[in-house]
C-alpha positions as CSV (number, residue, x, y, z in Angstrom):
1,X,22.3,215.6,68.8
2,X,24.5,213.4,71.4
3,X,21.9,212.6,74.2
4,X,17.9,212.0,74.0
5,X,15.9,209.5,71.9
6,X,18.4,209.9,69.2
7,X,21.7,208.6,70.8
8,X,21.2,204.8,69.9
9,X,23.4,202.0,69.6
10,X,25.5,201.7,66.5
11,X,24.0,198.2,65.9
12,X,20.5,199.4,66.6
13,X,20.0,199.3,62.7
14,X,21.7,197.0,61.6
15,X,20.0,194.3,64.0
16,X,16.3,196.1,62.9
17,X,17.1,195.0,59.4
18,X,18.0,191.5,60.0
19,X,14.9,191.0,61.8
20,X,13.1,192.7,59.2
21,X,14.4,190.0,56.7
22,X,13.1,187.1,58.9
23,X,9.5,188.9,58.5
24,X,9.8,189.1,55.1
25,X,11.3,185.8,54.7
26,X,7.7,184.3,56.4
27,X,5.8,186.7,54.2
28,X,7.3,184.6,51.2
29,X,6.5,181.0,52.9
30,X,2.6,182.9,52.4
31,X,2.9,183.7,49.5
32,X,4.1,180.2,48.0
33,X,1.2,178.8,49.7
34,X,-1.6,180.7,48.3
35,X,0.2,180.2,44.6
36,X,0.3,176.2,45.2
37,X,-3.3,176.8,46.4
38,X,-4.3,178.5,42.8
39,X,-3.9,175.8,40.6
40,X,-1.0,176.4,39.8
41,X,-0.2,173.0,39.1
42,X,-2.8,170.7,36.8
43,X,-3.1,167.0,36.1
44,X,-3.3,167.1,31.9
45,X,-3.9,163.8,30.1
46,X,-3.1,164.3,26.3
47,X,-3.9,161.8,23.5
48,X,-1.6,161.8,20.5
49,X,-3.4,161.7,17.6
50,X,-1.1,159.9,15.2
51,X,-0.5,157.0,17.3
52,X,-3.1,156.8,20.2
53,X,-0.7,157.0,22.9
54,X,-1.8,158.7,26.3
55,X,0.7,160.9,28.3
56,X,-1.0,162.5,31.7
57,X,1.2,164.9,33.1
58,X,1.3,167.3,36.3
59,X,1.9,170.8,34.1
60,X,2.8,174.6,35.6
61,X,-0.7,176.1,34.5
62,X,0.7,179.3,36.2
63,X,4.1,181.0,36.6
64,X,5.0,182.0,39.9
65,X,4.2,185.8,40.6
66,X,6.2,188.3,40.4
67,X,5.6,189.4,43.9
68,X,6.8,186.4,45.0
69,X,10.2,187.6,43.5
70,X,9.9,190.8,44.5
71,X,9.6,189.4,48.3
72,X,12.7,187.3,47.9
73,X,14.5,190.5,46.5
74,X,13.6,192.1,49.5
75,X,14.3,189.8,52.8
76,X,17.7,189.2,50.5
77,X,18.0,193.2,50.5
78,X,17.4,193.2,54.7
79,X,20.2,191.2,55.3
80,X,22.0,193.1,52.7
81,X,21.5,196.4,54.3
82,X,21.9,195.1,57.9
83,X,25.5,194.3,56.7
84,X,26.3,197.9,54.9
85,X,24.7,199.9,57.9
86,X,27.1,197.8,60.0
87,X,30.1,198.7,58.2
88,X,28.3,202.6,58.0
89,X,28.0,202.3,62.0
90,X,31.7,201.2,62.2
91,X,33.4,203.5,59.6
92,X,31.6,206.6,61.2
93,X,32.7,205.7,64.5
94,X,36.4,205.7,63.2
95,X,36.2,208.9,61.8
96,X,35.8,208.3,58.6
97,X,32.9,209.6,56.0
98,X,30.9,206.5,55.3
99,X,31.1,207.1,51.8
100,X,32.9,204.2,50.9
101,X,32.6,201.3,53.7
102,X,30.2,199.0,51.7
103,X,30.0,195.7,53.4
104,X,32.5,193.6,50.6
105,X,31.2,190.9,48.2
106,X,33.0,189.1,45.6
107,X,33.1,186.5,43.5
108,X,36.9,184.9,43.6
109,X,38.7,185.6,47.1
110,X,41.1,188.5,44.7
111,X,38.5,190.6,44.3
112,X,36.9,190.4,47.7
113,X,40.4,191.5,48.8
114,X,40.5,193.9,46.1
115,X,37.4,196.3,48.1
116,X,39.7,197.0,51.5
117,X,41.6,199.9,48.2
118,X,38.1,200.4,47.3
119,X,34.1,200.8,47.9
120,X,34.9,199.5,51.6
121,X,38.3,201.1,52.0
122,X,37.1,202.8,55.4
123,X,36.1,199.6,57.1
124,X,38.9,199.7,59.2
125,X,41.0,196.4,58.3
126,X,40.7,194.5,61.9
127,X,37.4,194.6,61.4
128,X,37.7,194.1,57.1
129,X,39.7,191.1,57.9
130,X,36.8,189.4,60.5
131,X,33.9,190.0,58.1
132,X,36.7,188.0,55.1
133,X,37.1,185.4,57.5
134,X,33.2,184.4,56.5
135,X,34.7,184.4,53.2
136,X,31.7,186.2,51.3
137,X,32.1,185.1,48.2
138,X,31.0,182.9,45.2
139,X,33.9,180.5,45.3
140,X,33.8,180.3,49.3
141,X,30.7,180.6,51.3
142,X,28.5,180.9,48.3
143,X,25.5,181.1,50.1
144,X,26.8,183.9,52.1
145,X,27.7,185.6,48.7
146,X,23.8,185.1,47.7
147,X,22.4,188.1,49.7
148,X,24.1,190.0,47.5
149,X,23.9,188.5,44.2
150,X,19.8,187.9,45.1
151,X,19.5,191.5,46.4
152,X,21.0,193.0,43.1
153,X,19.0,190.2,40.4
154,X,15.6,191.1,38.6
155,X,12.6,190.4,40.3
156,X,11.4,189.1,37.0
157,X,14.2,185.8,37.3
158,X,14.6,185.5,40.8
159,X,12.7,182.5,41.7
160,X,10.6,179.7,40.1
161,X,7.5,177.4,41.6
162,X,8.2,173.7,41.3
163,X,6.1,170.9,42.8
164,X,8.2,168.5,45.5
165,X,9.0,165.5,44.1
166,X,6.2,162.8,42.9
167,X,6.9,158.7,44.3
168,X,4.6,156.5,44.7
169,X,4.7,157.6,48.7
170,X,2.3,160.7,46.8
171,X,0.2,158.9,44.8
172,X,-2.1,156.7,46.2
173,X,-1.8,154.1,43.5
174,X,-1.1,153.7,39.8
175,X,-1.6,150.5,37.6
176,X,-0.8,150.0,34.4
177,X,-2.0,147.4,32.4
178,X,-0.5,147.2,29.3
179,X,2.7,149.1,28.2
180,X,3.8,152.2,28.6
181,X,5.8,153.7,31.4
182,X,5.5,156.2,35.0
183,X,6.9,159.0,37.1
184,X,9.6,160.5,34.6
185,X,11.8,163.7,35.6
186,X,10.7,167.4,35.2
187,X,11.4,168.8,32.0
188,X,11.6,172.2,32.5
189,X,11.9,173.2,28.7
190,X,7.9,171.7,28.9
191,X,7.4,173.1,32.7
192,X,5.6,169.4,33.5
193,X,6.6,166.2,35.2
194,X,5.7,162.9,33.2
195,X,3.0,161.1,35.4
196,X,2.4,158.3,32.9
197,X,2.3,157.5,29.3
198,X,0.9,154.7,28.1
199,X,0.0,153.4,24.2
200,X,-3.0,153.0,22.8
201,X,-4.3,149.3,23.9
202,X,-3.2,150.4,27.3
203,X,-4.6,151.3,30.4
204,X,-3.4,153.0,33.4
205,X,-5.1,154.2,36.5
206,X,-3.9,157.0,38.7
207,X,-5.1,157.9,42.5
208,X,-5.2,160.7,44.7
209,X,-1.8,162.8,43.9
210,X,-0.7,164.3,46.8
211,X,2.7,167.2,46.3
212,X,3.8,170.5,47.8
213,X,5.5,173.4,45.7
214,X,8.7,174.4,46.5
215,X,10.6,177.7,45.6
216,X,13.9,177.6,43.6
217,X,16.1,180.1,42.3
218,X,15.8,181.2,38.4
219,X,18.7,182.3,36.1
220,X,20.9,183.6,39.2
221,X,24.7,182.2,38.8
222,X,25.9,180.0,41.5
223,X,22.2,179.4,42.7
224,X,20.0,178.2,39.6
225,X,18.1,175.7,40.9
226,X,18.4,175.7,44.5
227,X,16.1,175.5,47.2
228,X,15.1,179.2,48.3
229,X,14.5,178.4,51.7
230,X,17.7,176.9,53.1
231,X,20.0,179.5,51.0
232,X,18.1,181.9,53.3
233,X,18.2,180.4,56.6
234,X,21.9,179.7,56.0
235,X,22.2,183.5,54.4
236,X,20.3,184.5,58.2
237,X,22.6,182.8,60.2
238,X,25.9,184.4,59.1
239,X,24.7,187.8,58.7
240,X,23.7,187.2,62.4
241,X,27.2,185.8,63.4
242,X,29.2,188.4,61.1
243,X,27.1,191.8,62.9
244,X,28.1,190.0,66.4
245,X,31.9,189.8,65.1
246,X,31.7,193.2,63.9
247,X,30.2,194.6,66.8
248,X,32.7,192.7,69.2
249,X,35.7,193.4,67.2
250,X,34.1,197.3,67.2
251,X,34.5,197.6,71.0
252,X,37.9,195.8,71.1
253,X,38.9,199.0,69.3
254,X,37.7,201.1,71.5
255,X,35.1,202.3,68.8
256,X,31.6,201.4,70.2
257,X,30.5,201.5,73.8
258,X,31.4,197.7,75.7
């Protein structure tokens, strides 16, 4: 059908997804709250019964849910398909099938040129060579190259709670009198942070603990460890940028309406 309800811009989709990411993004920042807001995180003091010694540490009591994951999978899957349905939207309107015009990932800047002979060989290559210029990839905009890599991972792995970091800007006060020592690094093998741990004949006082949880990637390659949050936003902001040089470079060709 050419006229009607039905004869939409080419973009319309595209764009829909992308702000369909955003909502799922803040349905995430929800989510992390009510998990930090379960206990997820306890204060444990532990005595050692050969030697005396007291460690107190702030422990993961909980892991972080799955549909947590499962959210992150799908605002990473948004901007994901706002990016195909682009290249679909562009590919159609040269004429071509749109069975092979996937948007093109890669991981070294060979195979990303690699797709214009394959899964995206109907992109037409003005338009493949704009969306390489945002070098989507894991050894050149890696963030970029997350939306795919997080859209494709198991929900199971995808992210991990962590509390923000403990200084003694958090904690009200601690004194120590004795010896022992405070505030040692996470261990992630134990999933706890070392608050304090003092020996037997010492003592050690610890006030109001104060900390927010943060959301990191699990076992994903390129992103272990990093902050969910800002890989998004930054993820966000180029998918935005590459549909607006897609959709420009569209109507330079004479293939969507200026």
């Amino acid at each position: 059908m050419k006229n009607g309800i039905y004869n939409v811009h080419p973009m319309e989709s595209p764009r829909y997804h992308l702000a369909r990411a955003n909502v799922r993004f803040r349905d995430i920042r929800v989510q992390v709250e009510q998990h930090a807001n379960s206990g997820a995180f306890s204060l444990i003091t532990e005595t050692d019964p050969g030697n005396g010694k007291r460690t107190t540490v702030l422990r993961r009591t909980k892991r972080t849910p799955l549909v947590v994951g499962a959210t992150v999978n799908d605002a990473f899957e948004e901007l994901r398909k706002a990016l195909d349905q682009a290249c679909y939207a562009v590919a159609k309107a040269a004429g071509k099938s749109g069975k092979k015009c996937a948007f093109p990932f890669g991981e070294t800047e060979q195979e990303l040129a690699g797709r214009l002979t394959g899964i995206s060989r109907e992109i037409p290559k003005e338009i493949f060579a704009a969306i390489l210029g945002f070098q989507p990839r894991l050894d050149g905009d890696k963030l970029l190259w997350a939306v795919n890599a997080v859209a494709n991972h198991s929900k199971h792995r995808v992210t991990i709670a962590f509390p923000t970091p403990i200084s003694s800007a958090t904690i009200s006060q601690i004194v120590l009198n004795g010896s022992g020592s405070i505030l040692g690094p996470w261990n992630e093998d134990r999933g706890e942070l070392m608050i304090a741990e003092v020996d037997a004949d010492s003592e050690v006082s610890i006030g109001e603990m104060q900390f927010g949880v943060s959301l990191r990637f699990g076992d994903i390659e390129g992103l272990e460890g990093l902050e969910v949050e800002p890989v998004f936003l930054h993820a966000e902001a180029k998918v935005a940028q590459i549909l607006d040089a897609i959709e420009e470079k569209a109507e330079e060709l004479a293939l969507f309406p200026s």
